[in-house]
C-alpha positions, 0 to 999 in steps of 0.5 A, a space after each residue: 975784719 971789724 965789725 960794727 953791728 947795731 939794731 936799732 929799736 923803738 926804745 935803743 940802739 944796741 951796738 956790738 963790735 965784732 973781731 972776725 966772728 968773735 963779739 968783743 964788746 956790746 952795749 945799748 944806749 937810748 934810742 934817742 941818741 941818734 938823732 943829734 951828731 952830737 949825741 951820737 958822738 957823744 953815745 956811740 961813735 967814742 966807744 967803738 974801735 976808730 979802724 972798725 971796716 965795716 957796719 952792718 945794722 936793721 931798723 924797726 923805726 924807719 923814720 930814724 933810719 936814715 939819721 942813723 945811716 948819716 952820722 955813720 957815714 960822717 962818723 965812719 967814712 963808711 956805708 952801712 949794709 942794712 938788712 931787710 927781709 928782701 936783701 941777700 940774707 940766705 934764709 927761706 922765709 915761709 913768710 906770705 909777705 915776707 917785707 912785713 916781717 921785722 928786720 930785728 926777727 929776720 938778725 935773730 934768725 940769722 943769729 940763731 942759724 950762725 950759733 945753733 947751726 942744724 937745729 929748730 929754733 925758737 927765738 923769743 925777744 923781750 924787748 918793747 915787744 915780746 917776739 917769738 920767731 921759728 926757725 926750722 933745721 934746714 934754714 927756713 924760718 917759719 914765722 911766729 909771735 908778737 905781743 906787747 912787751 914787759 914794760 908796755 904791759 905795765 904802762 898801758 895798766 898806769 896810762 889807761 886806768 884811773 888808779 892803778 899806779 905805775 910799778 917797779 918791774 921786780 918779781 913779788 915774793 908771792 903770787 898773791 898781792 896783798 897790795 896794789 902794787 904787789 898785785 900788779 907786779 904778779 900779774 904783770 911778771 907772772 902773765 908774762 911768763 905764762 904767755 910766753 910759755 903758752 906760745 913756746 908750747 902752742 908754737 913748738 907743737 905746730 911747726 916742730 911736733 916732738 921734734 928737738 927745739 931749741 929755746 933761746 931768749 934774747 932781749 933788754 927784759 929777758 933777765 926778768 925771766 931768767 930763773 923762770 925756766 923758759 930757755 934753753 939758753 939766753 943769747 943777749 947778743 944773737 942779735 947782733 950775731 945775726 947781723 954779722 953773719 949778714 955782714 960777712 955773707 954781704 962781704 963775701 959776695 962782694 
């Protein structure tokens, strides 16, 4: 069976093309792309495979949703399955409003349950948002963190102040800026790290103790923190792991 699963985010759409459980190709385009047919042809509907049998996706920008559903269908001659929070995912979620939790944590759930089976998990996405996400051993995901991401970091410094200039997010040679710029980049790339290892340590010690856990890092910007050693491993692809599993519990129960 071919799946074609896509997450799509406020910044992409991210699309991976699974072979029964095997993800044999990924890529992102800009969001943007699916709200003409044109465009959506043009970006993504010629780099996947024509006898792809399903399509499985999760939205955070609900206004899109729907645009994206129709040109799959047009594109496809399929109806997609969509995850949310209440569909049939397998998960226990300690969520007090479970409709409230993101669709993009609820894939990275999933995703760490398919490739990191038994174990604690924390997932941490670096996308527009940075976003922690807990899972326990036995399947209940527990809750977690949300802050802004990366680049809004640097975009609210450029936007809201009169002179802070916009910067390149690539790491400075040291800590302390001898320019503005530089001054910046330290304080952007170095205070996000630090915050993410502050909430991996506040996060891991609240729900696991000293239990083992798992840190995962996933994301468009999670490259900017691989040599920070905040991972155990980077899953660029969980994501999309997670939504195949939901794919494949939704065929199953067919």
């Amino acid at each position: 069976m071919k799946t074609l699963a896509l997450d799509l985010g406020n910044s992409t759409l991210l699309a991976g093309e699974f072979r029964g459980k095997k993800l044999v190709r990924q890529f992102r385009v800009p969001a943007a792309a699916v709200l003409s047919a044109g465009a959506f042809a043009t970006e993504v509907a010629h780099r996947i495979s024509s006898d792809v049998s399903r399509v499985v996706l999760c939205s955070v920008v609900p206004a899109r949703t729907e645009r994206l559903m129709v040109h799959l269908r047009r594109t496809l001659n399929i109806e997609p399955d969509v995850l949310t929070p209440l569909a049939d995912h397998g998960l226990q979620l300690a969520y007090r409003r479970p409709a409230e939790l993101g669709a993009d944590r609820l894939a990275n759930a999933l995703g760490a349950a398919k490739l990191y089976a038994g174990r604690n998990v924390i997932v941490v996405d670096c996308g527009t948002a940075t976003t922690l996400t807990l899972l326990r051993r036995d399947g209940c995901l527990l809750g977690g963190a949300i802050m802004p991401g990366l680049a809004l970091w640097a975009d609210m410094l450029a936007q809201r102040t009169a002179r802070l200039p916009a910067v390149e997010l690539q790491w400075p040679r040291q800590a302390v800026g001898r320019d503005t710029q530089a001054a910046l980049r330290s304080g952007i790339l170095h205070g996000h790290t630090g915050a993410i290892r502050e909430l991996i340590r506040q996060c891991r010690r609240e729900a696991f103790g000293r239990a083992a856990v798992v840190v995962l890092g996933t994301g468009g910007a999670v490259t900017h923190f691989k040599s920070q050693s905040l991972f155990t491993a980077l899953e660029p692809g969980l994501i999309l792991h997670g939504l195949q599993a939901f794919a494949l519990r939704t065929f199953s129960h067919a």
